[in-house]
C-alpha positions as CSV (number, residue, x, y, z in Angstrom):
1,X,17.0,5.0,24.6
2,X,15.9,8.6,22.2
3,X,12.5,7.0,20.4
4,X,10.2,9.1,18.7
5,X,6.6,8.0,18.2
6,X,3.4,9.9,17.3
7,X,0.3,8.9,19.2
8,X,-3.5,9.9,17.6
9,X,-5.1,13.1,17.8
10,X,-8.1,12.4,15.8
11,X,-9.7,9.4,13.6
12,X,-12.6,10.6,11.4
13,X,-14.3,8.8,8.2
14,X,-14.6,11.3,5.1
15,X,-16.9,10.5,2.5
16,X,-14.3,11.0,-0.6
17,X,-13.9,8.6,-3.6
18,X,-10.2,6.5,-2.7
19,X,-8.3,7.3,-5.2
20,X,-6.9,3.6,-6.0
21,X,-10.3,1.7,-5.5
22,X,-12.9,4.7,-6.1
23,X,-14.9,3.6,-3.2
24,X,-16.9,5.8,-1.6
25,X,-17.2,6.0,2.1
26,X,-14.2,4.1,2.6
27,X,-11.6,7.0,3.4
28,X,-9.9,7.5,7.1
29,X,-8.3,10.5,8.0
30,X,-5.8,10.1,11.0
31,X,-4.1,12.7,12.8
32,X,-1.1,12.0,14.7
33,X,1.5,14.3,17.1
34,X,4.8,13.2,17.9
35,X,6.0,12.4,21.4
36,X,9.7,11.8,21.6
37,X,11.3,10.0,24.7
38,X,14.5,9.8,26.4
39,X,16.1,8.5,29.1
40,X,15.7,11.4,31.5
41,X,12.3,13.3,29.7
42,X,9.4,13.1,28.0
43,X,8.5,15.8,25.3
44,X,5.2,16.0,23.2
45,X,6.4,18.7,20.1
46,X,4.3,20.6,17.9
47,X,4.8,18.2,14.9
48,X,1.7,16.9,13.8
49,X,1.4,14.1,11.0
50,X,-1.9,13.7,8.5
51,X,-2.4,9.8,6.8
52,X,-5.5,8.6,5.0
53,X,-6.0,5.4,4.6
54,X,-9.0,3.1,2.8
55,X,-10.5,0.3,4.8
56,X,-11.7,-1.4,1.3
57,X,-8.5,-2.1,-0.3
58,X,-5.9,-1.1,2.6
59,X,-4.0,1.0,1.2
60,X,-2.3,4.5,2.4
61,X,-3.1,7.3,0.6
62,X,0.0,9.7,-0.1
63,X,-0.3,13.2,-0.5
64,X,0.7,13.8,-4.2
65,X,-2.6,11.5,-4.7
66,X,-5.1,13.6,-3.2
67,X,-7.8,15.0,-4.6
68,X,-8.4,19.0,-4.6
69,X,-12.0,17.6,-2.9
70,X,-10.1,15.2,-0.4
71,X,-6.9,18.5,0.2
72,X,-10.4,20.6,1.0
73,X,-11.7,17.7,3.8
74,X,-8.5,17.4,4.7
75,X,-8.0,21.4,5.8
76,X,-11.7,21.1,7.2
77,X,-10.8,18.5,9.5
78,X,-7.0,20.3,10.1
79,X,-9.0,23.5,11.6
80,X,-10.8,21.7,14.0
81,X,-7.6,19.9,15.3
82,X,-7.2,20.1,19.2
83,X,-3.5,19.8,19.5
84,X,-2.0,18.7,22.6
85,X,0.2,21.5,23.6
86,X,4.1,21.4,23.3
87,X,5.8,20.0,26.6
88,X,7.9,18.4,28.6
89,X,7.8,15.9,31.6
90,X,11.3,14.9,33.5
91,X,11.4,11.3,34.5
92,X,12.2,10.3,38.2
93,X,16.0,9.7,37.4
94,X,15.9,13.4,36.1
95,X,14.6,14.6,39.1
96,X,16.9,12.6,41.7
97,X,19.9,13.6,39.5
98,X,19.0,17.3,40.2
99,X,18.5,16.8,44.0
100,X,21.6,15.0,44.2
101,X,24.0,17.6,42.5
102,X,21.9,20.6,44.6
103,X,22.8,18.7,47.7
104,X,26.4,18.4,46.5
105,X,26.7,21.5,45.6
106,X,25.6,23.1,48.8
107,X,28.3,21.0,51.2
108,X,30.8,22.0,48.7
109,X,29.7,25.6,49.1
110,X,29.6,24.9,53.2
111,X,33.2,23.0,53.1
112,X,34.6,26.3,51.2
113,X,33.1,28.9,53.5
114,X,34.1,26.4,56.8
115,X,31.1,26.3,58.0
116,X,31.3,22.3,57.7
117,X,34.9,21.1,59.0
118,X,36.3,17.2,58.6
């Protein structure tokens, strides 16, 4: 069950020509982080993810088609970026997996020392 999927930091209209359709007003700048998942945790990393897309003709705009005007928006918007800082979260089955091996642990600890006797 690993899955990796970036939810949205920011959404913001710039007011650069698209590249494909030359449409002003037309651009969106997306900022995405990843968030991967597993079985026992969840972890958002540091990876971030930039896409601009145009609403008029729907197309994504890559990179090595950028502009020097739309790379300038682009680190404009980057340095305002409030990322979500790195972390992790341990699901319920983590946690009763951990309580379960502690609890083994100590009776095997007690059984050894014979403080606990069958």
């Amino acid at each position: 069950m690993n899955s990796s999927r970036f939810f949205t930091l920011k959404e913001a209209r710039i007011g650069n020509n698209c590249p494909e359709c030359y449409s002003n007003d037309s651009l969106e700048l997306i900022f995405k982080q990843k968030l991967k998942e597993t079985a026992f945790s969840k972890a958002i990393t540091e990876e971030t993810v930039c896409e601009i897309r145009c609403l008029n003709c729907e197309e994504q705009i890559f990179p090595i088609q950028w502009t020097n005007d739309i790379e300038r928006v682009v680190d404009y918007h980057k340095r305002g970026l409030n990322k979500k800082p790195k972390s992790i979260k341990l699901k319920p089955m983590t946690w009763a997996l951990i309580a379960f091996s502690l609890v083994l642990l100590i009776v095997v600890i007690l059984f050894a020392t014979g403080v606990i006797s069958v």
